[in-house]
N, C-alpha and C positions, 0 to 999 in steps of 0.2 A: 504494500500500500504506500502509496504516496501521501505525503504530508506539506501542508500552509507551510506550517513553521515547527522547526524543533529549536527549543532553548537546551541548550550543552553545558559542561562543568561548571554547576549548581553546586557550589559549597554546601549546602545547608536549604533541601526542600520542606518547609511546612507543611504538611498534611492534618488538619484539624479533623477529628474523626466526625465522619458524617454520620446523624442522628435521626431519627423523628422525632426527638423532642430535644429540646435544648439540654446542654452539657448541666449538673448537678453536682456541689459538693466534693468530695475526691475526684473526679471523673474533671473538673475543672484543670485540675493539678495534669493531667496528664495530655500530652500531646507529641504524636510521631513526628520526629524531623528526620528525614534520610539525606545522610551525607554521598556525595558524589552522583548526584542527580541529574536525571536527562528526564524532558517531556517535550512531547510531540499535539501539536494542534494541526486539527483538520476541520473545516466547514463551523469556527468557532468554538471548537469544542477540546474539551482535552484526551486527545484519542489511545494516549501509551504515556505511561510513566516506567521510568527505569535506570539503569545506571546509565555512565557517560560513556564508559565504554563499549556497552552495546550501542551508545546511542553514534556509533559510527558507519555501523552498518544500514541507517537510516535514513532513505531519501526525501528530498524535502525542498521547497522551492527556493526557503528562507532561511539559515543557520543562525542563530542570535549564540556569541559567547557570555555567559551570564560572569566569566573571570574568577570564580570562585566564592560569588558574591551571594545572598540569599532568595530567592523567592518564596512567593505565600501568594494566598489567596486575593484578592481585592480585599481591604477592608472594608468594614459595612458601617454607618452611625447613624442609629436608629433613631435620636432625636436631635431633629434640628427646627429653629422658626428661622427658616430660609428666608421669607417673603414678609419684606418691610420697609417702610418709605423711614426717610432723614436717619439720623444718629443719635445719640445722644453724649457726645465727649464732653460738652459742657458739665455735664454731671457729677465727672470725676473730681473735682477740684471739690464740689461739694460735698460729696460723702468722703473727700481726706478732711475735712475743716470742721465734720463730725454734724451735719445738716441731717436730721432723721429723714428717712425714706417720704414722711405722712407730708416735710413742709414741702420736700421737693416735688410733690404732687400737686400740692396748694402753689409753687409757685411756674405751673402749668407744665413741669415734667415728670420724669418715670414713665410709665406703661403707656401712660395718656397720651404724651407727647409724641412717642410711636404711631399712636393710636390715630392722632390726628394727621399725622402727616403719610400715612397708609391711605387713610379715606381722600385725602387730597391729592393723592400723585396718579397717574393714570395707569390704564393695566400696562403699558410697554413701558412707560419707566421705571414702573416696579418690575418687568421681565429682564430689561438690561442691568440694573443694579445687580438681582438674582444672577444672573448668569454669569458676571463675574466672580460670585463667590462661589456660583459651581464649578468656575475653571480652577479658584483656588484650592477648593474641595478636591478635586479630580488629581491633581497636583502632589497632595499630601497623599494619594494611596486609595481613597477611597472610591469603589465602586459602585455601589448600592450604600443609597442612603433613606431617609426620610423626613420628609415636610410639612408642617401643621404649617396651619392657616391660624387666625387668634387674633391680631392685629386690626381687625375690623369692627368687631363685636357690633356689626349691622350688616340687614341681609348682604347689601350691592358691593360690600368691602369682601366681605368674606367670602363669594362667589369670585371676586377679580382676586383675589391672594390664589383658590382653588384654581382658577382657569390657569394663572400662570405657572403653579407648578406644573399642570398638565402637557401645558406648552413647555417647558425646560424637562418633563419625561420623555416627549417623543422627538428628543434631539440625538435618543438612543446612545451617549455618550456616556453616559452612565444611568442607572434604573434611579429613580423618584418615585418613592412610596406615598401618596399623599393621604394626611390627618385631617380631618376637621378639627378645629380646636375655636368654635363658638364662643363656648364659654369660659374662656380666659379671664377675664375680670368682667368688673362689672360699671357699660360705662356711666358717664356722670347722667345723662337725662334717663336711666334708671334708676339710680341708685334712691328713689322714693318705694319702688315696685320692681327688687332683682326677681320675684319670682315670673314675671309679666316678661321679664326681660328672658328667664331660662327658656319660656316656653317658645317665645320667639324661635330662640336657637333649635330647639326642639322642634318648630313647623317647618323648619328649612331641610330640614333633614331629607322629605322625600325630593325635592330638588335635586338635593347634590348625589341622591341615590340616582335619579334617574339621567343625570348628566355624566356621570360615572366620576363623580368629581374626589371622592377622597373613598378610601379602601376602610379608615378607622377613623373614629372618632373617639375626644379625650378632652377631658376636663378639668380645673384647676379648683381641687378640694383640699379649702384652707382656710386659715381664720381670716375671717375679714372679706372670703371670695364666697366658694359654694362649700356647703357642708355636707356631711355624707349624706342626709336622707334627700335635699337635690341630688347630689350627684348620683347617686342611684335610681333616682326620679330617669335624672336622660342617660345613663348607661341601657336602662332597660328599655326606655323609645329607640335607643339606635340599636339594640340585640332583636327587636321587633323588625325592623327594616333591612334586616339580614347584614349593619356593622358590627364587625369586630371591635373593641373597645381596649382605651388606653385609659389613665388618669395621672395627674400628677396629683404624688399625695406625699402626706407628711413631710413635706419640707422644710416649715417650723416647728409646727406643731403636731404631736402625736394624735392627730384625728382618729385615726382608723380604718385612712385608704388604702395602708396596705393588705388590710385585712379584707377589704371590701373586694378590691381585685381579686385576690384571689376567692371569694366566694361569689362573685357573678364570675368568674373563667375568663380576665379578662388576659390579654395577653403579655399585656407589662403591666409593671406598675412602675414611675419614674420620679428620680431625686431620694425619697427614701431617706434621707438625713434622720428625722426625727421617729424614724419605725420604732414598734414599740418589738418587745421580747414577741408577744402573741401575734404582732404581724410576719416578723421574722420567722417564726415557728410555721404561719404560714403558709407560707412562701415556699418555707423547704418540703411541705406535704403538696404542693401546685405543681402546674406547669407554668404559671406567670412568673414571667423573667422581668427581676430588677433592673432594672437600667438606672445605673450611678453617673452622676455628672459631676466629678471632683472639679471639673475645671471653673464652674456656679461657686461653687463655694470658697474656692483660692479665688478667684475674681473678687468676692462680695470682702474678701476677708475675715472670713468666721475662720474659728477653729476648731469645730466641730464637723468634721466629714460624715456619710455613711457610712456604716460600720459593715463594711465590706466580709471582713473577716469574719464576723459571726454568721453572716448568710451566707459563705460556702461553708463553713465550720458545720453550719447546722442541716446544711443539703438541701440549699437553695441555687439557684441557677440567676449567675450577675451576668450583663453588660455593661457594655461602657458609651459613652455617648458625647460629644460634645454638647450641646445645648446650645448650639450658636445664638445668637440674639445679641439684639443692641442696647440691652438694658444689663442683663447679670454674668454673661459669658461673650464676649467679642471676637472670639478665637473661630477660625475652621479649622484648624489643624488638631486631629486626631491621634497626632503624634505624640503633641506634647500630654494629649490626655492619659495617655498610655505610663507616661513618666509620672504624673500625677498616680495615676491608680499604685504606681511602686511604690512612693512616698509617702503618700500620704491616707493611701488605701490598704498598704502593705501587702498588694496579691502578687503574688509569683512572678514571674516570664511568663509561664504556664497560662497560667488564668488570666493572663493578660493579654496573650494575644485568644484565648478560647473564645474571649468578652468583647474582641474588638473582629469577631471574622464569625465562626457557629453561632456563637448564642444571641450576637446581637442580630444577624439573619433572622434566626429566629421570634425575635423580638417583635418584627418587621412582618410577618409572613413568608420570610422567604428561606427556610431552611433548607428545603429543597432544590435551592437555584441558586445560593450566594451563601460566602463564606467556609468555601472548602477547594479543594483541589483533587477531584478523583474522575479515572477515567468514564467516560460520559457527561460530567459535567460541564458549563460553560467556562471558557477558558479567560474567565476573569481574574489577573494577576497583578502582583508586583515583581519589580527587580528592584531591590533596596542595594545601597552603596556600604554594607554595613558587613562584619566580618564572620558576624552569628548572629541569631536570634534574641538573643538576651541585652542587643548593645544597643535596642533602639530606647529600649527604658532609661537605660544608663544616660545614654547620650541627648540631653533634654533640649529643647528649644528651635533647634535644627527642622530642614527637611533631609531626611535621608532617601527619599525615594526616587531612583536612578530612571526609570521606566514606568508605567501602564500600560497595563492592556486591556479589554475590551470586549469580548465577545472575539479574543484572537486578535481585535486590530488594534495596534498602539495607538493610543488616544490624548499621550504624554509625553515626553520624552525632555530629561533635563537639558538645558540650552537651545531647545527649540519651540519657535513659537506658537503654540496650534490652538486656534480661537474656532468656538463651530458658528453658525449662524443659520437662522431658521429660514428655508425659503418660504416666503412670502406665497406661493404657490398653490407646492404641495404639502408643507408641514413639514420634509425630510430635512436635518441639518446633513451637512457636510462637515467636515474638519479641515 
């Protein structure tokens, strides 16, 4: 058989074991890397894995030397608010000079100030802003990601954040999971009647079901936002409408959305900082996978992380995530989250890259299709510049990612310029 592309002497191949259900507690800890690796792609796909030196015998249109260097999987990062109008850098000078969050709301920023300038920007300027942080995304490694919407918290906003994920998915550059994320706060001309305002979010629902606009829907259950018997109010309107459901929970407060996820079967539960022991316990009797976002909370500068280590301890299943946004996490770099989880998460190599490729796939819906490298699967990878596997935690702040591929086609490549753009057309981007 002939082959696209064979990638040759693979120092060090990642093979994250493929599941049907997300990696769990010990089984986090463990991960095959085969030294002296060869793989072969043909029609996208990953057709033969094996040594370097059989891989001579192998004909192929395309030879890549990998130099002894690593490959893995595409990373995956299962939570992002991708899609958002202005910034907010003015902010930072205020929360050093020790301004609570409440006055910086009172003096027309925080969430709101996102919030306004989303409703005001039109859907192509909110698609070009996005699409550059999906080149920067793509850049760092990751190939499957996912995008909540939230930013609107009204119908015509939160339809135009949905449309444009849809439009930056079928740029086929890398896959765009999209979230609904309605009920993100709650804005000011509700805030007399949030429940008037949930249900809103909650009649929209068949819309963006019938426009195919977002795969999950997720909510922010916390003090001061929605509380659990909302937030199980619209978990269960969107389990009715055939969504799969997210929530962000316990973030400051030990509410009880980790526990809530897991007893409506939700598929994550995200942030997780303030989980209580009985959510934690959980968690490890579930299949909803925590998604940690240490990079929220080194941002915010709290010193209080999730406590990582007690939910594989106790045979829970973590991801990792960036959390991009313009309010508590400004980062796309998945990279640096991954150092963060060493630090200040204290999980392995191991569980570090399990949480940034299987289980945050699975997070996502997509265990099946993203997050591993086995023959028949799609040939979404990296070639990282790094000398093993263990050195990209070590080595903090950097990009170390040398390559991307793509469904087999390089869609990145360090010191070369490759921007896609959507033909106006048909919908198809090019690179």
């Amino acid at each position: 058989m002939s082959f696209d592309t064979v990638i040759r002497n693979i120092g060090q191949l990642i093979l994250p074991a493929l599941s049907e259900q997300p990696l769990k507690g010990e089984r986090m800890g463990q991960l095959e890397v085969k030294e002296g690796a060869a793989l072969a792609i043909a029609e996208g796909e990953i057709k033969w894995i094996g040594s370097n030196e059989e891989a001579g015998a192998i004909d192929a249109q395309e030879v890549l030397d990998a130099k002894g260097k690593v490959v893995s999987p595409g990373l995956v990062d299962p939570h992002t608010h991708l899609v958002f109008g202005g910034s907010r850098e003015e902010e930072m000078a205020l929360k050093q000079a020790g301004v609570p969050y409440l006055d910086i709301l009172k003096q027309g920023g925080g969430i709101l100030s996102t919030v306004r300038s989303t409703r005001s920007e039109s859907e192509e300027a909110l698609f070009e802003k996005a699409k550059r942080s999906v080149e920067r995304i793509l850049s760092y490694g990751v190939t499957t990601m996912e995008a909540k919407s939230g930013y609107g918290l009204n119908k015509e906003t939160e339809l135009k954040q949905l449309r444009v994920v849809k439009r930056l998915n079928q740029s086929g550059v890398l896959d765009i999971v999209p979230t609904f994320l309605g009920p993100h706060a709650i804005p000011p001309e509700s805030k007399a009647d949030p429940e008037a305002f949930l249900q809103e979010m909650i009649d929209l629902l068949p819309e963006i079901k019938q426009e195919q606009l977002a795969e999950f829907t997720d909510i922010f259950c916390e003090t001061g936002v929605f509380t659990i018997e909302q937030s199980r109010k619209f978990m269960e309107a969107s389990h009715k409408l055939g969504f799969q459901t997210k929530i962000h929970a316990d973030e400051i407060d030990p509410l009880g959305g980790t526990e809530l996820a897991c007893e409506t079967g939700s598929i994550s539960a995200d942030h997780l900082v303030a989980a209580s022991d009985e959510g934690i316990k959980a968690l490890a009797t579930s299949d909803t996978v925590a998604v940690l976002l240490p990079g929220t909370t080194f941002y915010l500068g709290k010193d209080t992380y999730a406590n990582a280590r007690a939910m594989i301890d106790s045979g829970a299943s973590v991801a990792l995530a960036t959390d991009f946004n313009p309010g508590s996490c400004v980062t796309e770099n998945l990279q640096l989250i991954m150092s963060l989880a060493a630090l200040k998460l204290k999980m392995t190599p191991e569980e570090i890259w399990n949480a940034v490729t299987v289980n945050s796939a699975h997070a996502i819906g997509r265990g099946k299709t993203a997050g591993t490298l086995k023959t028949g699967s799609q040939a979404d990878l990296v070639l990282w510049d790094v000398p093993n596997y263990k050195y990209i935690p070590y080595h903090y702040g950097v990009n170390h990612a040398s390559l991307v591929m793509k469904a087999g086609q390089i869609v990145w490549k360090r010191g070369e310029s490759r921007v896609f753009s959507v033909s106006q057309t048909t919908g198809i981007d090019t690179i």
